[in-house]
C-alpha positions, 0 to 999 in steps of 0.5 A, spaced: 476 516 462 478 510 467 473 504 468 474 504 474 472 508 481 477 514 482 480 516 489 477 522 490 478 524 497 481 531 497 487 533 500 486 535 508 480 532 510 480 530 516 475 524 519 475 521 526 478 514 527 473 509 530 479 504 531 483 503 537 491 505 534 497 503 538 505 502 534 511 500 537 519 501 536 524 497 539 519 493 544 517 500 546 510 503 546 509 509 543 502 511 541 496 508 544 489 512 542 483 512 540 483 518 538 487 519 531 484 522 525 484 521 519 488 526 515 489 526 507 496 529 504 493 525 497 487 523 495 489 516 495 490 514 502 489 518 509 495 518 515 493 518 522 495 524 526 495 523 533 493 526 539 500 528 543 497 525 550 496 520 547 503 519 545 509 517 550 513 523 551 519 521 554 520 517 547 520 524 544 526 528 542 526 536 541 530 538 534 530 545 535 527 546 528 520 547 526 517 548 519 511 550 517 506 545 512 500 546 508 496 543 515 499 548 519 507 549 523 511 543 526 516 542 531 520 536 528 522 531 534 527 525 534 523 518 536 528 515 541 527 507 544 533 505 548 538 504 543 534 506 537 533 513 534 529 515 528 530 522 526 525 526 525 520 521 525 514 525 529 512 532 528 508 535 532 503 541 529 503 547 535 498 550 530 495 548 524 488 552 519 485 545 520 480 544 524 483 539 529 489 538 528 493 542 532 496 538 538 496 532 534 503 528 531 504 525 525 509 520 525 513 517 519 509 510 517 516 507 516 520 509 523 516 504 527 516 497 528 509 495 527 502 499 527 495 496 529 488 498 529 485 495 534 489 488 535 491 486 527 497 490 524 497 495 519 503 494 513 504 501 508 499 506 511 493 506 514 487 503 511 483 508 507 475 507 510 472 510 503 476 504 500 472 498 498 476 491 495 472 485 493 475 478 490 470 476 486 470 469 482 468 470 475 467 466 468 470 472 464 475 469 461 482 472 461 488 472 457 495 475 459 500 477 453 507 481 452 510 482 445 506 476 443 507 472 448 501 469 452 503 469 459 497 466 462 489 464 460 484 461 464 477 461 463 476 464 470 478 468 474 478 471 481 477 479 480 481 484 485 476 490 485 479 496 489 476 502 489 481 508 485 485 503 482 485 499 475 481 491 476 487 486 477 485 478 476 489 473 479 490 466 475 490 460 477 497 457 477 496 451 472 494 457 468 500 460 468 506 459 462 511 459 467 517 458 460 517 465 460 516 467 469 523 467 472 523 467 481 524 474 484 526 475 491 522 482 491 517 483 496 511 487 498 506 489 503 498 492 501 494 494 507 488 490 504 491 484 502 498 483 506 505 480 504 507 477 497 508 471 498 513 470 490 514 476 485 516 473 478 519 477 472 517 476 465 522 474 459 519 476 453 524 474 447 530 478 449 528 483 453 527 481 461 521 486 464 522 486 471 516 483 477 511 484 473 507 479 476 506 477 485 502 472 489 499 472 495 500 465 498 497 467 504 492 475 503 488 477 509 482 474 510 477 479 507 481 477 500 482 469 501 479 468 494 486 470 492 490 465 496 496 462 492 494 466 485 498 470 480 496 477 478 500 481 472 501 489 472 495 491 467 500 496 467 505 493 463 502 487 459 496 486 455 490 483 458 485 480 454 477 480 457 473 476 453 477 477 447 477 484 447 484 487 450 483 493 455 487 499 454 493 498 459 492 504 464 496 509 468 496 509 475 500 513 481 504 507 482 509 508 475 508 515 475 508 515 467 505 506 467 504 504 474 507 499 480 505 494 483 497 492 486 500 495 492 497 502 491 498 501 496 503 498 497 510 501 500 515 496 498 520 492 503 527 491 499 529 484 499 535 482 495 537 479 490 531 485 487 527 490 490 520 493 490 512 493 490 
């Protein structure tokens, strides 16, 4: 059992969404609505579906072919603005056994520029409302090791706590032993937190464990207390919590160990490294 809240939202529930939502593809307007639903394909975090009035049809190109899915039969369209083209970007549900869903348009997240709920950008996916995140300060001392090796140490920490995954705790970075961190080029983008500023990966010995630790020098407002701290996977080193070690857990980010804190968090590739 984790020590943590699960996601439990089921698969196919459909909410309304309270917030104005536009996205844009080469300069181009291609939704504005105040009409989107919620729609969970998995427990971890909704899609919106989008009314097709309120969807720039000119912007859309037939493909001739339809597919039928779990939430009813889709025609797939390629999403065209002025010399961009994205193929099977948007997929319209002519018919759907959900409640709702019929006559909306379900967009690939990545095939757009940039989404915004009301006038703030939304990175990776759409914010799921029965998500709480807090960062809380905290004097539970914290200890960081891997095969041996303390990473960090501090005597208070800040205390991601992000409902349906594992508590992250972010370091000051005096309390980082950066002998063993080594700078990478990866980074990655979380709807609640914003973009990661560094990524490092961790040399153990003889062994380098790829960016296995982040910070975000500047988060979103709500996670301000995190600002220019360092978080590790819990899922790939050992944390210590007031000299006990915690089982490193399993999430849906590693499939059989875990990525990034970006449940979230679909990864922008950058070179020298990818991922998170």
């Amino acid at each position: 059992m984790n020590d943590y809240p699960a996601a439990i939202t089921a698969v196919n529930h459909v909410e309304p969404v309270p917030r104005r939502i536009r996205a844009f593809l080469a300069g181009e307007k291609v939704l504005d609505t105040t009409g989107a639903l919620y729609v969970w394909e998995w427990p971890y975090y909704p899609q919106y579906y989008i009314p097709v009035a309120d969807v720039r049809g000119d912007l859309l190109i037939p493909e001739g072919h339809t597919q039928q899915s779990r939430r009813g039969r889709t025609e797939a369209h390629t999403l065209q603005a002025g010399r961009v083209q994205r193929p099977g970007a948007a997929r319209l549900l002519t018919d759907s056994p959900v409640p709702g869903l019929a006559g909306t348009v379900r967009f690939d997240w990545a095939a757009l520029d940039a989404w915004f709920e009301e006038d703030e950008q939304v990175f990776v996916h759409p914010r799921n409302p029965y998500v709480r995140v807090d960062a809380l300060r905290s004097t539970r001392p914290v200890r960081v090791e891997l095969d041996g090796v303390v990473l960090a140490e501090s005597p208070a920490p800040v205390m991601v706590f992000e409902t349906g995954l594992p508590t992250r705790y972010y370091i000051n970075p005096t309390e980082i032993n950066f002998d063993h961190l080594i700078p990478s080029g990866t980074v990655t983008r979380c709807p609640y937190k914003g973009t990661t500023s560094r990524y490092w990966s961790v040399r153990a010995g003889d062994t380098a464990h790829p960016d296995l630790a982040w910070a975000y020098d500047f988060p979103t407002r709500q996670l301000q207390p995190i600002a220019g701290l360092v978080a590790f996977y819990n899922e790939k080193v050992d944390l210590f919590v007031c000299g006990q070690q915690l089982e490193r857990p399993k999430t849906h980010f590693f499939a059989s160990t875990s990525s990034p804190d970006t449940h979230a968090t679909e990864s922008v590739q950058t070179m020298p490294l990818t991922t998170r």
